[in-house]
N, CA and C of each residue as an Amber inpcrd file, in Angstrom:
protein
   450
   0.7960000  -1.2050000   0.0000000   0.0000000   0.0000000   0.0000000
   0.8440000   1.2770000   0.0000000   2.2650000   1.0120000   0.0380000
   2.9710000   2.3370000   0.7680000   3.5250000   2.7650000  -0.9850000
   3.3800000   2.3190000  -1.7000000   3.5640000   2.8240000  -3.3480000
   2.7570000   3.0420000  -3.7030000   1.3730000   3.7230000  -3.3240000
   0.5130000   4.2700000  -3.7660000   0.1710000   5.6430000  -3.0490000
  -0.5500000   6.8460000  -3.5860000  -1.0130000   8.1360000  -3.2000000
  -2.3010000   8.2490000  -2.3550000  -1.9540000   8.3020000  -1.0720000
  -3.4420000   8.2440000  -0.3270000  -3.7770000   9.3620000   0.0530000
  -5.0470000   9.7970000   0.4510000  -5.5720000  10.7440000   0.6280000
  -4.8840000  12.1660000   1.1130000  -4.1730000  11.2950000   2.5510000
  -3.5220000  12.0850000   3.3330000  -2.4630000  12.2420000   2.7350000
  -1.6730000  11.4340000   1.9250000   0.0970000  12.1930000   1.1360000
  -0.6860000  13.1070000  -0.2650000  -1.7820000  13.2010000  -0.9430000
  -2.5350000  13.8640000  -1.8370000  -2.3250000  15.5690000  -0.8920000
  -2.9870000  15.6120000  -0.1030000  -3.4690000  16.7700000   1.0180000
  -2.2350000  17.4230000   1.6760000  -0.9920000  16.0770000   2.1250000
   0.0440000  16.7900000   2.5360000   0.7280000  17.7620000   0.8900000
   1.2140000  17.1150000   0.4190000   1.8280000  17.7260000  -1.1180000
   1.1160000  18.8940000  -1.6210000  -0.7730000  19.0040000  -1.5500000
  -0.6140000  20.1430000  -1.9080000  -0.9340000  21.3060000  -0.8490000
  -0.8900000  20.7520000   0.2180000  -0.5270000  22.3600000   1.0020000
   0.9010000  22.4980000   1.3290000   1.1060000  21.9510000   1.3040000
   3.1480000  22.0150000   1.3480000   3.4950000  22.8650000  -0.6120000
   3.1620000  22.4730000  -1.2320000   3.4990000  22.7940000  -2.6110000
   2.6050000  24.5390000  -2.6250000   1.5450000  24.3350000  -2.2790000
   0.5680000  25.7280000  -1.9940000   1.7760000  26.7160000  -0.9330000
   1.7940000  26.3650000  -0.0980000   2.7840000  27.4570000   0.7870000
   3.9710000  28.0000000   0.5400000   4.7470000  26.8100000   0.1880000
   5.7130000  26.9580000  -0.6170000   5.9800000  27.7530000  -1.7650000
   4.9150000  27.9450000  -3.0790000   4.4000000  28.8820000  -3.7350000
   4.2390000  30.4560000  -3.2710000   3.6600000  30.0080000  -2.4950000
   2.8930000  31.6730000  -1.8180000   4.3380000  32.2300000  -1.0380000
   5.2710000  31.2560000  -0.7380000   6.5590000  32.0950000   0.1540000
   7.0360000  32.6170000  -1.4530000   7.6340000  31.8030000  -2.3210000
   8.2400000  32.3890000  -3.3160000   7.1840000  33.6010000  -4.0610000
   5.8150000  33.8810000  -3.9560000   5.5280000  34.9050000  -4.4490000
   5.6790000  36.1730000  -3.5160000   5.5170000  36.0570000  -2.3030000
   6.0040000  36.7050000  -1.2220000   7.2090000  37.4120000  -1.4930000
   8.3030000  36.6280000  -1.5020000   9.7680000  36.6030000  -1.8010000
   9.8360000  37.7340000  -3.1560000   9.3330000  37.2960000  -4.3340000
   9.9060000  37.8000000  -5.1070000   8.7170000  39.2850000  -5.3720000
   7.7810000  39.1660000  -4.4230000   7.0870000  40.8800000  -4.1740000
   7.9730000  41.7000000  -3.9340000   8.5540000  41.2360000  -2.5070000
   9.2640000  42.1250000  -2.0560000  10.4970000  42.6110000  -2.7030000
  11.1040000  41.3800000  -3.2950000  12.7050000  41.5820000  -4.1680000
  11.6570000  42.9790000  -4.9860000  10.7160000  42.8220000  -5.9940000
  10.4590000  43.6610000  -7.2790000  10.0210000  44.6830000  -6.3300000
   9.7860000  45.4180000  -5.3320000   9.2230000  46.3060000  -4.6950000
  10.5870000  47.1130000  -4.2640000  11.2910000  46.4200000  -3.2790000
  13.0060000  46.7750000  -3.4230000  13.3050000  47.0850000  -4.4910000
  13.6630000  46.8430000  -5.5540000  14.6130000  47.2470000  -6.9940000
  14.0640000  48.2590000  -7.2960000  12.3550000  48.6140000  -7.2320000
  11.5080000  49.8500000  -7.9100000  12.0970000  50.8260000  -7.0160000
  11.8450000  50.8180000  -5.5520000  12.1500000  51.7960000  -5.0620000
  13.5190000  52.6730000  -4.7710000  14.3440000  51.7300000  -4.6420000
  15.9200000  51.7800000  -4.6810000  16.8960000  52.1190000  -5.9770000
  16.1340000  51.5690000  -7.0840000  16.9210000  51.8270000  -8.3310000
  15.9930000  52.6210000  -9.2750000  16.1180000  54.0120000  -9.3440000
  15.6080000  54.3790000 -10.1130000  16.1420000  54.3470000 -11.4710000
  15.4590000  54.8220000 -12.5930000  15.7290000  54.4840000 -13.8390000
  15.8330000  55.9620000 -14.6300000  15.7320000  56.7730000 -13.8580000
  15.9290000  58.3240000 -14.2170000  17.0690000  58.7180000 -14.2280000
  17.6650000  59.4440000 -15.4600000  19.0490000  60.1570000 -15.5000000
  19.5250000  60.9970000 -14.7890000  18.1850000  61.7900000 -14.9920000
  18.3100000  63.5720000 -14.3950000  16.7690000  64.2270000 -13.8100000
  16.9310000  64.9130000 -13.4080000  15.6000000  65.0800000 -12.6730000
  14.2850000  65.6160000 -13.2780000  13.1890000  65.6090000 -13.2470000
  11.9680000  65.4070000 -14.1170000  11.3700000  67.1740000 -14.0150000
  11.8160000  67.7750000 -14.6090000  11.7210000  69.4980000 -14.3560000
  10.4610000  69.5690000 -14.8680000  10.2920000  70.8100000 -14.9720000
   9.4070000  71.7510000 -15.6880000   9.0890000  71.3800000 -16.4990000
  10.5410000  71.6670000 -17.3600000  10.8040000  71.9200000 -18.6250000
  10.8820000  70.4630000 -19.5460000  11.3160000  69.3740000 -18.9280000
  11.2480000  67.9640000 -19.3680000   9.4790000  68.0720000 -19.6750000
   8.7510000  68.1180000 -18.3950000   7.4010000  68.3380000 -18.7060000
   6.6370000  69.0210000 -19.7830000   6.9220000  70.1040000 -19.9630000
   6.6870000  70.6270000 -20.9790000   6.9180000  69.9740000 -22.2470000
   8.4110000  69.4890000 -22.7010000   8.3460000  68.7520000 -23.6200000
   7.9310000  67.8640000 -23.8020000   7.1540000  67.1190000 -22.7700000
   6.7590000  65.8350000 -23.0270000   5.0910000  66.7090000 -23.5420000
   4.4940000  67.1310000 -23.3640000   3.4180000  67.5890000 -23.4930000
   3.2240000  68.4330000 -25.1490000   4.8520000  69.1640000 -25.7910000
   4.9660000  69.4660000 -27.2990000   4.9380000  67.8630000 -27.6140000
   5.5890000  67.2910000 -27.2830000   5.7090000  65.4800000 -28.0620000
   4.1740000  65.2150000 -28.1830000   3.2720000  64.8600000 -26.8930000
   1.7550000  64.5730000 -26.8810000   1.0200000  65.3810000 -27.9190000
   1.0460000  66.6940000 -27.7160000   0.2270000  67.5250000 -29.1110000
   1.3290000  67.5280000 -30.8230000   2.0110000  67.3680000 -30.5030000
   2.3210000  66.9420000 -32.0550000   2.2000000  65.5140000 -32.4350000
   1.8740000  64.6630000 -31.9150000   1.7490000  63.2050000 -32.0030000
   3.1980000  63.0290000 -32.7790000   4.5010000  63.3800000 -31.7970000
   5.4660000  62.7610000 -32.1670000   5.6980000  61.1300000 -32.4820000
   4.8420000  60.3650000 -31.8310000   5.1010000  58.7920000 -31.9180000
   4.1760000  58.2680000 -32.8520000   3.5460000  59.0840000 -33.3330000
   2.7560000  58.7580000 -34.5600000   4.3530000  58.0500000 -35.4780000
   5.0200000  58.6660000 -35.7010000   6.2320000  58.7330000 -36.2940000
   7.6000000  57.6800000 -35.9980000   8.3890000  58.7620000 -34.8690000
   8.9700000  58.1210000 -34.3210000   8.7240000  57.1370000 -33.1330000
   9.9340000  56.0940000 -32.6270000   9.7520000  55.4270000 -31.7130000
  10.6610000  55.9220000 -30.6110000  10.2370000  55.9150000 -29.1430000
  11.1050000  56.2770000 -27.9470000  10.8520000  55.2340000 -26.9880000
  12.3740000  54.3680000 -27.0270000  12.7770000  53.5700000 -26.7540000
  12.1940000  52.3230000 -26.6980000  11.6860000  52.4580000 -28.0320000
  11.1890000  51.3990000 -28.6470000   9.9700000  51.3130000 -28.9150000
   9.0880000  51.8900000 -28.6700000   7.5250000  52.1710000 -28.4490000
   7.2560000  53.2450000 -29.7290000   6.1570000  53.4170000 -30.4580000
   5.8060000  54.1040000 -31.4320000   5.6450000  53.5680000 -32.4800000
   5.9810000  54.1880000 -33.5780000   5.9140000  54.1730000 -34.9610000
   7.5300000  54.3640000 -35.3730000   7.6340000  52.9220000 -36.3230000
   8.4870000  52.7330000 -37.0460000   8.7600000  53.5470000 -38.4290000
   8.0650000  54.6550000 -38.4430000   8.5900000  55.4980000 -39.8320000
   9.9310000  55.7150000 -39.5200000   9.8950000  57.2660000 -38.5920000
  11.0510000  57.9460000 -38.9340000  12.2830000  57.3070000 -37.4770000
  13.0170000  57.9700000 -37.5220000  13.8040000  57.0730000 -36.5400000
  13.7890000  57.5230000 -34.9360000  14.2260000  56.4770000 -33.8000000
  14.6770000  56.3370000 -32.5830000  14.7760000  57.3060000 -32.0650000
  13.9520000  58.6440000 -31.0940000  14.7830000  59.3040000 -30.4550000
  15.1280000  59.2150000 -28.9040000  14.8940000  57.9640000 -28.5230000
  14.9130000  57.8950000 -27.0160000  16.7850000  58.1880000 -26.9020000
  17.5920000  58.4030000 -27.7190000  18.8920000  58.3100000 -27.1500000
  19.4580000  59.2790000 -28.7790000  18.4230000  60.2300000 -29.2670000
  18.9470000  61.0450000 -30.2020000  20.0680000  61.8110000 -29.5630000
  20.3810000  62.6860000 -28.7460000  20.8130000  63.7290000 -28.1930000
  22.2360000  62.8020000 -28.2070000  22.6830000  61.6920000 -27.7040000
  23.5830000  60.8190000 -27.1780000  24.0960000  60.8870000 -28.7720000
  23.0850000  60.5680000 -29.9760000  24.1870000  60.3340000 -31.0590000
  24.6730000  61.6710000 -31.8920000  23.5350000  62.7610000 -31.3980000
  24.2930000  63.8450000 -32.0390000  24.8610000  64.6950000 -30.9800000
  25.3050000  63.9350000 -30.4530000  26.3950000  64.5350000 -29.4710000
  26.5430000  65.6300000 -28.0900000  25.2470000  65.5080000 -27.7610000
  24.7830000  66.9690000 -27.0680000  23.9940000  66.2640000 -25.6460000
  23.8630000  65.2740000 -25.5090000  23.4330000  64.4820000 -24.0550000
  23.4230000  65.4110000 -22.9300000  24.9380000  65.7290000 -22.9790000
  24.8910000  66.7580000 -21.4870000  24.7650000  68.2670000 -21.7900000
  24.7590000  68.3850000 -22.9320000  24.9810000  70.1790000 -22.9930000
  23.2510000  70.8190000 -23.1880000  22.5370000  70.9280000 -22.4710000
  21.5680000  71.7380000 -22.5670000  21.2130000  72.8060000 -23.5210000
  22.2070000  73.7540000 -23.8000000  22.1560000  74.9140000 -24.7360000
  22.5560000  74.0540000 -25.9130000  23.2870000  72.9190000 -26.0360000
  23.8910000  72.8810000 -27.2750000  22.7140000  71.5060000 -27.7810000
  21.7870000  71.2240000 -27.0400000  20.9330000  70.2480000 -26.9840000
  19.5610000  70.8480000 -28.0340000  19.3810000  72.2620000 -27.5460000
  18.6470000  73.2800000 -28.0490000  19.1390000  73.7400000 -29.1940000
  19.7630000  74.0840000 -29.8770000  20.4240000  74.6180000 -30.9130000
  20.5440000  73.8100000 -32.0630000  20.9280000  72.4630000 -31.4770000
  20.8440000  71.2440000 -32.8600000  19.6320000  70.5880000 -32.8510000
  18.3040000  70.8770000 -31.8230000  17.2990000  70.2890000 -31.8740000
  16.5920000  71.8970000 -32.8610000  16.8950000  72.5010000 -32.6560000
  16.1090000  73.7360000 -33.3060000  16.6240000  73.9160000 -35.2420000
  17.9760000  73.7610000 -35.2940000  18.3720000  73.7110000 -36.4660000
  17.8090000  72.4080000 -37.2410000  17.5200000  71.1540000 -37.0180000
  17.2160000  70.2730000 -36.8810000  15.8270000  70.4450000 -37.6040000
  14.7530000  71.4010000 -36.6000000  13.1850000  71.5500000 -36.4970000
  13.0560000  72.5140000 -38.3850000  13.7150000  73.6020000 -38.1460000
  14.0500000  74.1810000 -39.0830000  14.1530000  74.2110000 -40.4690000
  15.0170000  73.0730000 -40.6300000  15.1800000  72.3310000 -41.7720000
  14.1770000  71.4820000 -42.3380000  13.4630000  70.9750000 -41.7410000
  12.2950000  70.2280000 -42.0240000  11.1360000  71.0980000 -42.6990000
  10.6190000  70.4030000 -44.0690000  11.1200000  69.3110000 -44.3720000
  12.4080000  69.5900000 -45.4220000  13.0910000  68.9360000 -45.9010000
  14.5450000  69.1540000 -46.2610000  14.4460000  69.4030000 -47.8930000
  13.0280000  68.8990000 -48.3300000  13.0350000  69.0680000 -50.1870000
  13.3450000  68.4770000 -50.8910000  14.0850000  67.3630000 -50.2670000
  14.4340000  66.5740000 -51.5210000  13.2190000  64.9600000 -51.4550000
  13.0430000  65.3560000 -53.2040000  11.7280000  64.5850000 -53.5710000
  12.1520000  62.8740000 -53.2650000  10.8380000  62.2550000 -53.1710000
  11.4000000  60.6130000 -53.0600000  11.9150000  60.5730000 -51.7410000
  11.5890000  61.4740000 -50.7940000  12.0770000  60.6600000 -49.3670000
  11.4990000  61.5650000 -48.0040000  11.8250000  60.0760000 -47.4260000
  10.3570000  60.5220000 -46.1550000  11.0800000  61.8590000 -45.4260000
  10.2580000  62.5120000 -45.1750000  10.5870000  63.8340000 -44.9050000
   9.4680000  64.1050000 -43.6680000  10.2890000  64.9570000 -42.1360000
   9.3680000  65.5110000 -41.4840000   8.4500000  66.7390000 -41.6510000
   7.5340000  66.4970000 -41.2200000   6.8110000  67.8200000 -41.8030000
   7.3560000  68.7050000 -40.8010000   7.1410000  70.2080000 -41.0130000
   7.0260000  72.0180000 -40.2220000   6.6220000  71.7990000 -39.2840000
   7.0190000  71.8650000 -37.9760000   5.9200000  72.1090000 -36.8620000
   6.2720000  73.6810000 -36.4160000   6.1580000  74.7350000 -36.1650000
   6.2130000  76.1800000 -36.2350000   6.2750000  75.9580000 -34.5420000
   7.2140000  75.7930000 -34.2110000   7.2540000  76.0210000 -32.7350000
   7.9850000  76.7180000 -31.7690000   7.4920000  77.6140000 -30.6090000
   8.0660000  78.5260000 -29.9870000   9.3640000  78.1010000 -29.5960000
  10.2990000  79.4380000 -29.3580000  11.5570000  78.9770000 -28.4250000
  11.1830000  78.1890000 -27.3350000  10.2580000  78.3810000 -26.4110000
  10.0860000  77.5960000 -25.4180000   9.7640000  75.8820000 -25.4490000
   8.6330000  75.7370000 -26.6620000   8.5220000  74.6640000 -27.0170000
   9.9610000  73.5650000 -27.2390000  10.5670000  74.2540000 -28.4220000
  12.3010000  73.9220000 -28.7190000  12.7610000  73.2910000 -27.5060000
  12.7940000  74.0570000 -26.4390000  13.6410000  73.8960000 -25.5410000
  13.2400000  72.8990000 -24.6330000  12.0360000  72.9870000 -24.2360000
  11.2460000  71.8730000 -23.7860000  11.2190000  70.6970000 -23.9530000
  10.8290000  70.6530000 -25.8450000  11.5060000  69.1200000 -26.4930000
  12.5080000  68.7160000 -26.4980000  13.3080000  69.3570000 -26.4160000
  15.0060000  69.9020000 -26.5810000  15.5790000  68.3870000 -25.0550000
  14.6800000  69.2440000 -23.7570000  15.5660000  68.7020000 -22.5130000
  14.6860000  67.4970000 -22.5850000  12.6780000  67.3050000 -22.5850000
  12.4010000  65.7480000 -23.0040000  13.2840000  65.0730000 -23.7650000
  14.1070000  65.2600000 -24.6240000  14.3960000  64.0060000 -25.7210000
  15.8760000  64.1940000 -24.5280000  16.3740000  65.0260000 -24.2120000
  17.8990000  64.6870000 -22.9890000  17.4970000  63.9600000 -22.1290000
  16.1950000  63.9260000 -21.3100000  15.3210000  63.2420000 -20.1840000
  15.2770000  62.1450000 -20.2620000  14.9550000  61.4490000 -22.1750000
  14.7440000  60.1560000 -22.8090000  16.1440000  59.5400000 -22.6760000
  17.3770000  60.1700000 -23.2580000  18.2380000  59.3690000 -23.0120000
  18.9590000  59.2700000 -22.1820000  18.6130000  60.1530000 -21.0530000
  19.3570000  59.6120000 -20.0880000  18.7400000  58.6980000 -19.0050000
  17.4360000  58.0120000 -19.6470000  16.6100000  56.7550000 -18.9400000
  17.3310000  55.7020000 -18.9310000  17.4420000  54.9110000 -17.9580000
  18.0930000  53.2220000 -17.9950000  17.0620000  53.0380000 -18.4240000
  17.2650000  52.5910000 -19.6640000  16.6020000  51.4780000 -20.5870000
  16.9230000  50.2430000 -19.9650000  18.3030000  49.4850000 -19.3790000
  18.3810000  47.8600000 -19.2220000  18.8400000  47.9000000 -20.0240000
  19.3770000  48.3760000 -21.4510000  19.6590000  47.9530000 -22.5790000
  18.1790000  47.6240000 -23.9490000  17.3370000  48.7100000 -23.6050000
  16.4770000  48.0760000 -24.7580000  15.8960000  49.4870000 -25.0670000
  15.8770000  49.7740000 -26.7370000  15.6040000  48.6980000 -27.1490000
  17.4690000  49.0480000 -27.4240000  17.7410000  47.0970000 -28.5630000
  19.3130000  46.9840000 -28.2380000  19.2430000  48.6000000 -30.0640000
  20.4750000  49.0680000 -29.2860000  20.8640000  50.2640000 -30.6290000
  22.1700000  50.6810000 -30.2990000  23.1010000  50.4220000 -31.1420000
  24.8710000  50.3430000 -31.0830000  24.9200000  51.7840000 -30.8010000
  23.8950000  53.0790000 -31.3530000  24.3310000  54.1600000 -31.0330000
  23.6970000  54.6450000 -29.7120000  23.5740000  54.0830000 -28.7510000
  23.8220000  55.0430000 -27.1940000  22.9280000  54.3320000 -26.1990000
């Protein structure tokens, strides 16, 4: 009889297997509750002015378009870590200046290729989008999405 499953080894296994469960979901609450609170994923601090740009991005339906950090529309390209490849990550003024020359130029005229449209937008706006897209790359991504440039 002792090679067979009786009632009582049925009943022990699954509240032993049940508890056991519930410690490891326990366990790994708390681990993911620790890491959120302790490791933030922010570069630099969430201003005004980050705000603001995130709010020119929302009314221009920037992600109609592009993708930030991986999320959006696959037309035009990546800017969660633009600033990082044109070189201006940390420079604020110089973040503004190549995001404005940038705005400017658009669309560029030459026929046969995808081109951004005009958005006519204030200095303040500029600058706004300017420190959002610095805000974007200086997010810990973890590494995603994977992109050799930054």
């Amino acid at each position: 009889m002792s090679e067979f499953l009786t009632k009582s080894r049925a009943r022990n296994i699954f509240y032993g297997g049940s508890i056991f469960f519930v410690l490891v979901f326990i366990a790994l609450t708390i681990h993911s509750h620790y890491y959120v609170v302790n490791s933030s994923t922010a570069g630099m601090a969430l201003s005004a002015e980050v705000r603001h740009g995130k709010h020119v991005w929302e009314r221009n339906s920037c992600i109609n378009c592009h993708t930030l950090h991986g999320e959006g529309a696959y037309f035009a390209p990546e800017v969660g870590n633009v600033m990082a490849r044109w070189g201006v990550a940390d420079d604020p003024e110089g973040a503004y200046e190549v995001l404005a020359a940038w705005m400017q130029a658009q669309p560029s005229g030459v026929e046969g290729r995808r081109q951004m449209p005009f958005f006519d937008l204030s200095e303040e706006d500029l600058r706004g989008l300017a420190e959002f897209l610095r805000f974007a790359n200086q997010t810990n991504t973890q590494g995603w999405p994977p992109n050799d440039a930054g």
